[in-house]
N, C-alpha and C positions, 0 to 999 in steps of 0.2 A: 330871130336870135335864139338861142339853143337857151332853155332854160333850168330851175334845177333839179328838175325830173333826167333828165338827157344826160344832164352832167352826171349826177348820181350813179345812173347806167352805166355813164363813158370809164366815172374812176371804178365802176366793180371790174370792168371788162379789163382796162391796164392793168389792174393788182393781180387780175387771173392770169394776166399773160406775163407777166416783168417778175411779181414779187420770186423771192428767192437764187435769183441767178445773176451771175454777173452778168455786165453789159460787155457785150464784144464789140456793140458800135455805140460809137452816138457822136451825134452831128446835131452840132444848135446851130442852124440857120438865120441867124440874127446878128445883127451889128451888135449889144452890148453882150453876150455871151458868145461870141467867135468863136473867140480863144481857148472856151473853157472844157475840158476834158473830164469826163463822165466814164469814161471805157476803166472796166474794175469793177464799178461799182454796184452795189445792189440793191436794187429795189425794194422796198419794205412795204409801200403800197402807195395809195394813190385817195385822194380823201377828198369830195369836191367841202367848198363851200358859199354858197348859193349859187354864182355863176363860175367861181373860180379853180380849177383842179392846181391839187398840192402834190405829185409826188417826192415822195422820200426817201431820200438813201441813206445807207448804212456810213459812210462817211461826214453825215453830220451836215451834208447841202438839201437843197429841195427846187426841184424846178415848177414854178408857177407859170401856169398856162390861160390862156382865159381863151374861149372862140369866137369872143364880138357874133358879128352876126352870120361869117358863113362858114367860121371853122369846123372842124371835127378830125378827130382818132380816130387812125382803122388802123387793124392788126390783122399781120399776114404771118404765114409759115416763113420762117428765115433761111434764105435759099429760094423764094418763088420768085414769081419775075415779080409781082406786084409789091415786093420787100427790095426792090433794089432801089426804091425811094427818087429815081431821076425827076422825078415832077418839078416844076419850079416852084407850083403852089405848096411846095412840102419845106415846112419851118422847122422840123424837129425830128431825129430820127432815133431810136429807142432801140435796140436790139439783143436780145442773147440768142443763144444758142439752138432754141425753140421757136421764139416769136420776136418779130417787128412791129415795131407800132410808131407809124408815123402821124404825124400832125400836121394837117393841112390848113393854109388860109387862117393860123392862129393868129388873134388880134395883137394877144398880147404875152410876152416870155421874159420872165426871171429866173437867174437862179442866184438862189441867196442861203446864208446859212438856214437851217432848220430855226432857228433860235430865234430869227430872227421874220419866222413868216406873219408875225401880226404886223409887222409893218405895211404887208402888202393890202391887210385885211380890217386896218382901220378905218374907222367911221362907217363902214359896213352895218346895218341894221342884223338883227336875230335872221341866223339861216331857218328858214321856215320847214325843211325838210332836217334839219336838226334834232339829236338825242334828248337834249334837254328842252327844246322849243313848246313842249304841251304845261310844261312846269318854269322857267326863267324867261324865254323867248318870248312868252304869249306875253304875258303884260308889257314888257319891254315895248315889241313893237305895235301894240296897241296905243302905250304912249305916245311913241312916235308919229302914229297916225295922226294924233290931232295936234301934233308941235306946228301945224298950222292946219288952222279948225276949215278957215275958207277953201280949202285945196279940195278939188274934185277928186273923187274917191279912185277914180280911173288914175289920175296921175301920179297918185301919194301911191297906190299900189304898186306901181313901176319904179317907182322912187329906192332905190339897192339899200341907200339912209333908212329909210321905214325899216323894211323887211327883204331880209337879200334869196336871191332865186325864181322870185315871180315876175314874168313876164309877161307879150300881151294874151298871150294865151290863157294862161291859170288866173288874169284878170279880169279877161273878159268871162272865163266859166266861173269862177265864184260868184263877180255881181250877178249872173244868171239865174247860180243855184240861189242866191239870197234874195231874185227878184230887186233890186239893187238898181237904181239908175246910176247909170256909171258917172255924171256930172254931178251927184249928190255933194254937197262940202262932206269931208270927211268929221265937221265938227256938227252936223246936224244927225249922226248915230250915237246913239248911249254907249256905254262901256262894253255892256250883253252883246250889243248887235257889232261891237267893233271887234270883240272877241270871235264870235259865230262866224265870224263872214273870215277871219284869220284863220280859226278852225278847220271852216271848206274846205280855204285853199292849198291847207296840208294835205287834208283828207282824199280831195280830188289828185294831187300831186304826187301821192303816197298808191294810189290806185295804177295813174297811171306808171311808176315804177315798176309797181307788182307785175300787170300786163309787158307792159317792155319786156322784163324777164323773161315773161312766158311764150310774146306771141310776136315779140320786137318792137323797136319806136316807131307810132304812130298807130297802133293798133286800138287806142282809146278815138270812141266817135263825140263828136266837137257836139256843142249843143247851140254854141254862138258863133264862136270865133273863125273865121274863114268862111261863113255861112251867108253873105250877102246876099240877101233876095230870097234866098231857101226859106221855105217855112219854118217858121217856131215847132219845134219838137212838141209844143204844149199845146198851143192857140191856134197855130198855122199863121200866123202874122207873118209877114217878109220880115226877114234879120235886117236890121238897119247896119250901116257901119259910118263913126264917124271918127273924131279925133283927140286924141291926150297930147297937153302939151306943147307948146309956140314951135313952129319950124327954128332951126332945120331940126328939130329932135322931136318931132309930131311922132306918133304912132297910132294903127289905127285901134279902134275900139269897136265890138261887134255887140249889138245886143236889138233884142224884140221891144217894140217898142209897147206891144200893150203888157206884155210880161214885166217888164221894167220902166214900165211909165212914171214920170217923178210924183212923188208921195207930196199929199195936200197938206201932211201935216206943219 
């Protein structure tokens, strides 16, 4: 599932391509926005927050988009073949004069007034890639982390309630970086270490941004996650990989087992 490094990317690249220009096309490929006509309109930009993209328009709606786990935007020249959007996997089609940007395999699609976008964004925990998240977000979802003390630190991470945008990726690399057994209770870390380990996973998340920018998604190398059997980057131990959370919403969890061995304390 796309997390909110990805999304970050996805809403700079739509605001690059859409803000300023009217829409010539648009097609919402969904049963509860059929109907709903978009062509006019103009883009102001596109804003994720954790997992979720906002765009904005000038008349005062906002289409909410989410990719669950295989969606994703691409943006073509308007006029190519790849902009004439026949796919069926394509939910959403976005177009001026310049560029296309269609939305494939999107989970999930509103549009609703602008005014009305916390509706969509409640109960949502601190976007951890958020402006204000080193100063309001941090304590917030550190709270939230031990609003149940006995929950494994792997699942309370994944948890969008805690802290919105981390997935098992930026999960599995923070317990990494913090040396962190991923079954830990989240109520057996002090407030410092619930902080630090929130910190990483900006830090880490915020890096691999930076890179996307420069060199595209996926160009940041995994130190756990995906790494079954590979050596530990550190020790050379096999990555283990096990699991967060009862089926059917298991996910898997990657981590070395001597580098993150459970603490005796």
């Amino acid at each position: 599932m796309p997390e909110g490094d990805v999304l970050r990317l996805t809403a700079e690249r739509l605001t690059a391509a859409l803000r300023g220009l009217p829409l010539v096309r648009a097609e919402l490929r969904w049963p509860s926005a059929g109907g709903a006509d978009l062509t006019g309109a103009t883009a102001l930009e596109t804003s994720a927050y954790g997992k979720h993209l906002l765009t904005r328009f000038d008349d005062g709606r906002t289409l909410h988009t989410h990719l669950r786990m295989e969606g994703l935007w691409k943006v073509h020249r308007t006029g190519s073949r790849d902009a004439s959007a026949r796919n069926p996997a394509i939910r959403a089609v976005l177009a001026t004069d310049a560029w296309t940007a269609t939305g494939w395999h999107l989970g999930m699609l509103d549009l609703l007034r602008t005014h009305d976008e916390q509706r969509i964004l409640n109960g949502l925990g601190p976007d951890v890639l958020g402006a204000d998240f080193p100063t309001t977000g941090l304590p917030d979802a550190s709270a939230r982390l031990v609003r149940e003390p006995d929950r494994p630190l792997c699942a309370a991470l994944l948890d969008q309630r805690t802290v919105a945008g981390i997935g098992t990726i930026w999960m599995a690399e923070s317990l990494f970086a913090r040396r962190l057994f991923p079954w830990t209770t989240a109520g057996a870390l002090t407030e410092e270490e619930r902080d630090d380990l929130l910190r990483t996973a900006r830090r880490l998340m915020e890096r691999s941004v930076a890179v996307g920018r420069a060199r595209g998604l996926g160009a940041v190398e995994m130190h756990a996650h995906g790494r079954a059997g590979r050596p530990c980057h550190r020790c050379g131990t096999p990555i283990s990989v096990g699991s967060a959370n009862e089926k059917p919403y298991e996910r898997p969890v990657f981590w070395c087992p001597t580098c993150q061995a459970p603490s005796s304390k």
